[in-house]
Backbone as CSV, one residue per row, in Angstrom:
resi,resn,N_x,N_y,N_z,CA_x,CA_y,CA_z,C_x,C_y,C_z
1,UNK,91.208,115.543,122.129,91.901,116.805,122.073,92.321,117.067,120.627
2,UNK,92.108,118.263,120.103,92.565,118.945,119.243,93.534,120.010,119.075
3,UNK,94.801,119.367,118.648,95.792,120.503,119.307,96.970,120.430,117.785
4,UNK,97.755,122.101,117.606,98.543,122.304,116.569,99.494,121.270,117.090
5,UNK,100.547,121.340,115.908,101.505,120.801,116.074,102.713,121.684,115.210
6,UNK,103.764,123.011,115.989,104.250,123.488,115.320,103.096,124.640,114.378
7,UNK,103.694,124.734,113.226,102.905,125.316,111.870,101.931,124.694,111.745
8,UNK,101.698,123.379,112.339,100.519,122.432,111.840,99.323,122.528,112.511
9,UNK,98.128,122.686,111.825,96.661,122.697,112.867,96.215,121.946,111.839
10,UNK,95.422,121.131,112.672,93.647,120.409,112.269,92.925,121.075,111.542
11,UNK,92.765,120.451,110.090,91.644,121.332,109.782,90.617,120.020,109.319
12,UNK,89.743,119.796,110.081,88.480,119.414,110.135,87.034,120.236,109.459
13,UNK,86.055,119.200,108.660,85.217,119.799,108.051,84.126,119.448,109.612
14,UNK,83.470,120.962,109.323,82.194,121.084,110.554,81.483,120.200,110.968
15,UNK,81.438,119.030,110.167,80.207,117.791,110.606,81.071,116.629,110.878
16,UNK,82.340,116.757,110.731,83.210,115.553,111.634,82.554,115.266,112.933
17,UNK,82.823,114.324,113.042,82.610,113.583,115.371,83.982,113.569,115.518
18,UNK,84.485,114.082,116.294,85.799,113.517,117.631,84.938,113.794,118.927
19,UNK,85.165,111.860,118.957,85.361,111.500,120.460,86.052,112.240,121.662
20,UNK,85.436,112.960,122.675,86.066,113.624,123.619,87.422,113.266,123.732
21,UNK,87.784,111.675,123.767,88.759,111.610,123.932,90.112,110.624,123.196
22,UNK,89.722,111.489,121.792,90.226,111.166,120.754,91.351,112.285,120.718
23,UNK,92.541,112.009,120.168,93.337,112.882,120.308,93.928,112.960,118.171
24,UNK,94.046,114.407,118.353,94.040,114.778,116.431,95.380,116.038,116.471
25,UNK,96.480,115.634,116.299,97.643,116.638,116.331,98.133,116.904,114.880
26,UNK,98.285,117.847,114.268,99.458,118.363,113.599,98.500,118.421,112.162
27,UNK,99.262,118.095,111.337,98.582,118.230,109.799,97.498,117.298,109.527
28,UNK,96.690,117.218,109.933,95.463,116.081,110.015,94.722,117.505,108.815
29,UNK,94.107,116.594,108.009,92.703,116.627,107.439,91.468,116.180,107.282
30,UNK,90.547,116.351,107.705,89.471,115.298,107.610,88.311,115.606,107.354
31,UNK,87.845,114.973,105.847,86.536,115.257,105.474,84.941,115.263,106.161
32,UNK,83.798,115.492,105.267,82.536,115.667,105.580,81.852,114.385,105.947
33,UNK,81.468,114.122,107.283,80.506,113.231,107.540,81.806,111.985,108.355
34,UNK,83.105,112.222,108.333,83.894,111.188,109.266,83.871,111.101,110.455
35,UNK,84.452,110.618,111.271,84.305,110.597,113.096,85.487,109.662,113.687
36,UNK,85.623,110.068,114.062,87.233,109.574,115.138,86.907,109.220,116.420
37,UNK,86.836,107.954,116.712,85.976,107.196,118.214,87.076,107.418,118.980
38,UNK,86.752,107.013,120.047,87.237,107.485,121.230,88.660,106.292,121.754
39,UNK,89.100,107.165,122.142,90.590,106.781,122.156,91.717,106.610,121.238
40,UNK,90.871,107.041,119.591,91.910,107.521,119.187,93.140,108.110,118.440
41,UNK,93.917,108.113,118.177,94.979,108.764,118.060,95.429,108.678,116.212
42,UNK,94.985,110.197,116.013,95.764,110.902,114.701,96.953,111.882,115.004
43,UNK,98.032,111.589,114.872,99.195,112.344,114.827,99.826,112.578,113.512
44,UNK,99.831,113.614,113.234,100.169,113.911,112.192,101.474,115.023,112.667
45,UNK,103.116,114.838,113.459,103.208,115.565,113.805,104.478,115.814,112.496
46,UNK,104.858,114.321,111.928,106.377,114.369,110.886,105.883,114.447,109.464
47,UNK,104.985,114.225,109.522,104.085,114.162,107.965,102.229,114.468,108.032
48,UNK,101.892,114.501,107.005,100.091,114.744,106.825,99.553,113.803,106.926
49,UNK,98.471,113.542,107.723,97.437,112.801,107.258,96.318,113.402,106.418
50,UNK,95.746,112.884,105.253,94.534,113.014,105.175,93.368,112.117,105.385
51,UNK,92.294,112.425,105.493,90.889,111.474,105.608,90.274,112.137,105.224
52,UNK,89.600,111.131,104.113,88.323,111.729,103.299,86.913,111.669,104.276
53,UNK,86.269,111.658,103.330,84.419,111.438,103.622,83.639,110.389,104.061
54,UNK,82.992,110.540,105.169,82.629,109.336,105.643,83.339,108.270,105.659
55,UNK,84.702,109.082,106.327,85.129,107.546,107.313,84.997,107.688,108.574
56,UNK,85.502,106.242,109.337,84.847,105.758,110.226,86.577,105.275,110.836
57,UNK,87.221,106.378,112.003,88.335,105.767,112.731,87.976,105.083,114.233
58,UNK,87.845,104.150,114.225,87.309,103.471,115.373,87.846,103.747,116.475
59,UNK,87.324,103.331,118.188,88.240,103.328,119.296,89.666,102.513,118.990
60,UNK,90.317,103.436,119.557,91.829,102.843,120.153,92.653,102.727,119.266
61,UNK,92.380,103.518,117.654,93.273,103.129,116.422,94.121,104.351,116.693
62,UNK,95.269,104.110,115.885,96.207,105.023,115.557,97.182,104.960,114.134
63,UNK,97.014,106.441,113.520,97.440,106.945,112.509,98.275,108.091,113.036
64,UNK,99.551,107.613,112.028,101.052,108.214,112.392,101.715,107.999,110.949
65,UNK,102.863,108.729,110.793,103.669,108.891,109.546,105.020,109.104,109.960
66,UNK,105.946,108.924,109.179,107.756,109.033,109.211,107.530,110.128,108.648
67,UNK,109.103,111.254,109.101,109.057,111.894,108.585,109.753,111.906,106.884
68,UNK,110.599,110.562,106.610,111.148,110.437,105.284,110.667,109.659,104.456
69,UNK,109.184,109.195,104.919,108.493,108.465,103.571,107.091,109.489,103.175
70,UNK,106.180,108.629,102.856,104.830,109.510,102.078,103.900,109.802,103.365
71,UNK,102.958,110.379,102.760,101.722,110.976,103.746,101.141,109.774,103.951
72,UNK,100.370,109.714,105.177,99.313,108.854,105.160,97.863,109.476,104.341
73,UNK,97.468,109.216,103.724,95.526,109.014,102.746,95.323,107.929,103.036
74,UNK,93.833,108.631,102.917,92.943,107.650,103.198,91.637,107.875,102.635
75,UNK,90.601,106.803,101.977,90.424,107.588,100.561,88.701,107.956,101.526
76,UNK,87.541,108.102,100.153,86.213,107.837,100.821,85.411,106.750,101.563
77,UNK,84.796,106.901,102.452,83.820,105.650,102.879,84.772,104.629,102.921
78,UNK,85.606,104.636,104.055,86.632,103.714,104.357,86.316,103.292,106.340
79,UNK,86.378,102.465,106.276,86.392,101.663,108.183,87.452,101.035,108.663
80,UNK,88.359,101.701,109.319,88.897,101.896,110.289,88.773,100.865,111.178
81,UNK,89.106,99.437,111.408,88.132,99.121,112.740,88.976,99.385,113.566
82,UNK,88.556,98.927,115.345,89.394,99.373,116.763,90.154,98.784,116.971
83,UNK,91.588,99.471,117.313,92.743,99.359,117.417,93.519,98.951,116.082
84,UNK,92.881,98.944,114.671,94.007,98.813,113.894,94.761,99.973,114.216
85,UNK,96.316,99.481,113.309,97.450,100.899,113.374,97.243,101.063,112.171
86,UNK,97.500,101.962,111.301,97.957,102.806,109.947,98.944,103.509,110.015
87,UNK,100.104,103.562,109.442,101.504,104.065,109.511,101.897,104.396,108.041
88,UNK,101.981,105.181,107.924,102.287,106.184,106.295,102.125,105.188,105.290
89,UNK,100.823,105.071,104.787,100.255,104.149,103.919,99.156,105.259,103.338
90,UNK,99.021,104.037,101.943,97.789,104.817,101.294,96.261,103.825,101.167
91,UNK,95.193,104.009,101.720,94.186,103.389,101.685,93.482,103.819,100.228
92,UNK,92.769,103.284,99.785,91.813,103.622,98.345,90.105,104.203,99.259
93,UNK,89.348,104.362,98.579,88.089,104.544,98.709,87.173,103.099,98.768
94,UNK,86.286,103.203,100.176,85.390,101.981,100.148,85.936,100.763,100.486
95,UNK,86.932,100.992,101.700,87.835,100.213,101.852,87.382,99.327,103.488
96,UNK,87.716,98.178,104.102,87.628,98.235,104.985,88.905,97.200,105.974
97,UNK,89.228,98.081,106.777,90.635,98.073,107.785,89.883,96.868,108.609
98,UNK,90.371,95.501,109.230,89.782,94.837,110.039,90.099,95.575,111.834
99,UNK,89.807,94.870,113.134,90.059,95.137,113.843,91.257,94.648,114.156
100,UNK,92.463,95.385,114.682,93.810,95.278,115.091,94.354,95.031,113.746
101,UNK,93.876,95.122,112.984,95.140,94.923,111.921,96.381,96.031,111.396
102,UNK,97.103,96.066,111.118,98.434,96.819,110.981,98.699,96.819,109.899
103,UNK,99.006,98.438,109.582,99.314,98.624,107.997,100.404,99.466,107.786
104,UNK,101.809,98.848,107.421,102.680,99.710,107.794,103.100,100.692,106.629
105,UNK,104.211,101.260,106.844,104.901,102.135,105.937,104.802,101.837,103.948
106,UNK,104.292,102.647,103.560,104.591,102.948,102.262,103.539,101.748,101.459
107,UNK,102.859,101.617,102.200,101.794,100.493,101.534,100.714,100.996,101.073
108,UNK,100.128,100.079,99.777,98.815,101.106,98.487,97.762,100.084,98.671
109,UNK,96.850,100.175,99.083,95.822,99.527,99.507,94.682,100.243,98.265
110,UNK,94.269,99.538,97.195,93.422,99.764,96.222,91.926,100.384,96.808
111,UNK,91.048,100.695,95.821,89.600,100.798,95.959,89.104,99.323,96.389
112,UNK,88.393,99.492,97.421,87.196,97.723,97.897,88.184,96.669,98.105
113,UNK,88.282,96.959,99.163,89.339,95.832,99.531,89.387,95.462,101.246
114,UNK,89.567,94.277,101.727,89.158,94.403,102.832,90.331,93.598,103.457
115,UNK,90.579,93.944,104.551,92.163,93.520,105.281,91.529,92.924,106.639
116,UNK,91.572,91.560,106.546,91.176,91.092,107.911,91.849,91.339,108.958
117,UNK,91.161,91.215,110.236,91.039,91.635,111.255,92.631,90.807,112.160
118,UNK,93.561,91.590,112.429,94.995,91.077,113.558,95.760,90.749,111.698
119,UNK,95.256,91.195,110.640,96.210,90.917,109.515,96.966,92.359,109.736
120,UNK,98.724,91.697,109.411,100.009,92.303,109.313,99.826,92.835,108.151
121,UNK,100.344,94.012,106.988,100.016,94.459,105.961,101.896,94.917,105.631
122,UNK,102.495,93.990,105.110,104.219,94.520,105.198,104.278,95.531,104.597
123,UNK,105.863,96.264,105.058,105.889,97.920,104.323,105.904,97.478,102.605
124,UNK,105.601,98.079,102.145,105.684,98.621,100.336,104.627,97.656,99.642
125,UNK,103.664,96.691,100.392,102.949,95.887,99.427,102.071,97.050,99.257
126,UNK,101.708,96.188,97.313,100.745,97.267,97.100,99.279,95.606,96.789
127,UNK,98.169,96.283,97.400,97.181,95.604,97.478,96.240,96.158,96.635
128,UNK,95.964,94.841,95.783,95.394,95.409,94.200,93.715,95.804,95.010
129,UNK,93.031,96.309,93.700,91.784,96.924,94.432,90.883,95.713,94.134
130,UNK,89.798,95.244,95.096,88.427,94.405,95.037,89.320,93.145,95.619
131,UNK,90.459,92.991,96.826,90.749,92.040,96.978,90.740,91.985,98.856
132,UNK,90.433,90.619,98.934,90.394,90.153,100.558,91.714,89.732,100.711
133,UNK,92.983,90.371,101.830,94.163,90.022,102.297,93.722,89.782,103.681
134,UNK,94.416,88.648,104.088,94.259,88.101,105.439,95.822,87.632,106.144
135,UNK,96.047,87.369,107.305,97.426,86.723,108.066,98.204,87.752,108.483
136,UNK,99.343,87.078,108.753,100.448,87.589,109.090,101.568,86.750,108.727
137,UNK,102.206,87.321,107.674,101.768,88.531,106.860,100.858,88.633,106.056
138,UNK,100.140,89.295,105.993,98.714,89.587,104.927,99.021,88.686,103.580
139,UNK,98.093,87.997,103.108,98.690,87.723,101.920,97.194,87.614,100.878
140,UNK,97.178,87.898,99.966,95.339,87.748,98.865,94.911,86.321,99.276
141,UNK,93.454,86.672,99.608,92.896,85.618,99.824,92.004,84.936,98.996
142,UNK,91.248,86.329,98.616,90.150,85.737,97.051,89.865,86.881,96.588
143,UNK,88.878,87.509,95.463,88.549,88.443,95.058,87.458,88.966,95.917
144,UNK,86.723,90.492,96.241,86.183,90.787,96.616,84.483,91.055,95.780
145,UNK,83.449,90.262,96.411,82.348,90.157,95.607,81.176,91.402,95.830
146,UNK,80.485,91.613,94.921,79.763,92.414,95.011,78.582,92.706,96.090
147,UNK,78.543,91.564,97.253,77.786,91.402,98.598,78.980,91.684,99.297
148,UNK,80.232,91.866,99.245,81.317,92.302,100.178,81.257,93.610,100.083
149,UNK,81.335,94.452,98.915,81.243,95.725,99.038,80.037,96.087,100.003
150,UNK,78.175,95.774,99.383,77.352,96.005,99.749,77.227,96.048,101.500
151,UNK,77.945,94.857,101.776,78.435,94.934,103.405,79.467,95.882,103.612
152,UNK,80.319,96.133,103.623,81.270,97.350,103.783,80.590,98.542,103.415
153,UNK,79.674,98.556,102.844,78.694,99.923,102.347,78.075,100.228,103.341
154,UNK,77.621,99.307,103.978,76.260,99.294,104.791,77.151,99.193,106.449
155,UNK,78.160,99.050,106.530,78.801,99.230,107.435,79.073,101.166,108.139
156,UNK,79.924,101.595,106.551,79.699,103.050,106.328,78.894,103.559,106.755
157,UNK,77.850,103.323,106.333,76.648,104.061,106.877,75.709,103.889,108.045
158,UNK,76.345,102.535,108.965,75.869,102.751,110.057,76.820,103.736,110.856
159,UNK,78.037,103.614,110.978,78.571,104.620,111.722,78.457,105.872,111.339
160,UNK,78.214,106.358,110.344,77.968,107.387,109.787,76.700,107.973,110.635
161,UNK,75.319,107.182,110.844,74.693,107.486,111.133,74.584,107.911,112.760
162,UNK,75.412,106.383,113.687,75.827,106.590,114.582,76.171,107.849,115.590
163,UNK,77.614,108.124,114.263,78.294,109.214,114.244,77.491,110.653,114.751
164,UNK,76.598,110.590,113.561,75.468,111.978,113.995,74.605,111.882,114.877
165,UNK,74.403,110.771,115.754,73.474,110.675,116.829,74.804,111.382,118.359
166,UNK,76.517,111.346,117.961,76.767,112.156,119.169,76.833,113.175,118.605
167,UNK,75.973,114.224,118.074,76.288,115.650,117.148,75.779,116.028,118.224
168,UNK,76.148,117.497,118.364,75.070,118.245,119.260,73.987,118.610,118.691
């Protein structure tokens, strides 16, 4: 479902995917070539989200914001996996979210960086760019190598492709 919130509507670029039953409220933005899987949930009803280009919000995730801290962003060619949360944070470009992992309030997540999967991400860390954080609480694990990107690249672009196989 795609529904205002207040003054606030969705504005989605034409070649987005939402999942039938993906739900996208309030100040959401979301760039060319992204897709929002099914089940879930962008609320944008106390603050903005944005999402750039070719990302990839998996089933069962959810993105939400306070209304007294920053917007949630989220940069290009970023993955989302299913059921992480994102909570008024800033992602970089070329990034990749593990599955269930949690990224809370007011946190800067660099360019190429990858947050393993059930890793905690505490409010205000800022996570330098080209680095692997893992645990709970997240903490740097090693630098991120140039076959890590190439995999997170190639990740992008399968859902991407995915993505346009539910186009009409």
């Amino acid at each position: 479902m795609i529904m205002a919130f207040g003054e606030k509507f969705p504005k989605l670029d034409p070649s987005v995917f939402v999942a039938p039953s993906a739900d996208i409220i309030g100040g959401v933005e979301i760039g060319a070539g992204s897709s929002v899987w099914f089940g879930a949930i962008v609320r944008a009803d106390m603050n903005t989200i944005t999402i750039g280009e070719k990302v990839s919000i998996q089933d069962n995730c959810v993105l939400h914001i306070d209304r007294e801290r920053s917007p949630l962003l989220i940069g290009n060619e970023v993955t989302v996996g299913h059921r992480a949360v994102l909570h008024g944070c800033k992602v970089g470009n070329l990034c990749l979210i593990g599955m269930g992992a949690v990224i809370l309030d007011d946190v800067k997540i660099g360019e190429g960086c990858i947050i393993g999967a059930g890793s905690v991400v505490a409010p205000g860390t800022e996570v330098p760019s080209r680095s692997l954080w893992v645990g709970v609480p997240a903490r740097l694990t090693r630098e991120i190598t140039e076959e890590d990107l190439r995999i997170i690249k190639s990740g992008v672009d399968d859902y991407f492709q995915l993505s346009r196989a539910y186009l009409p």
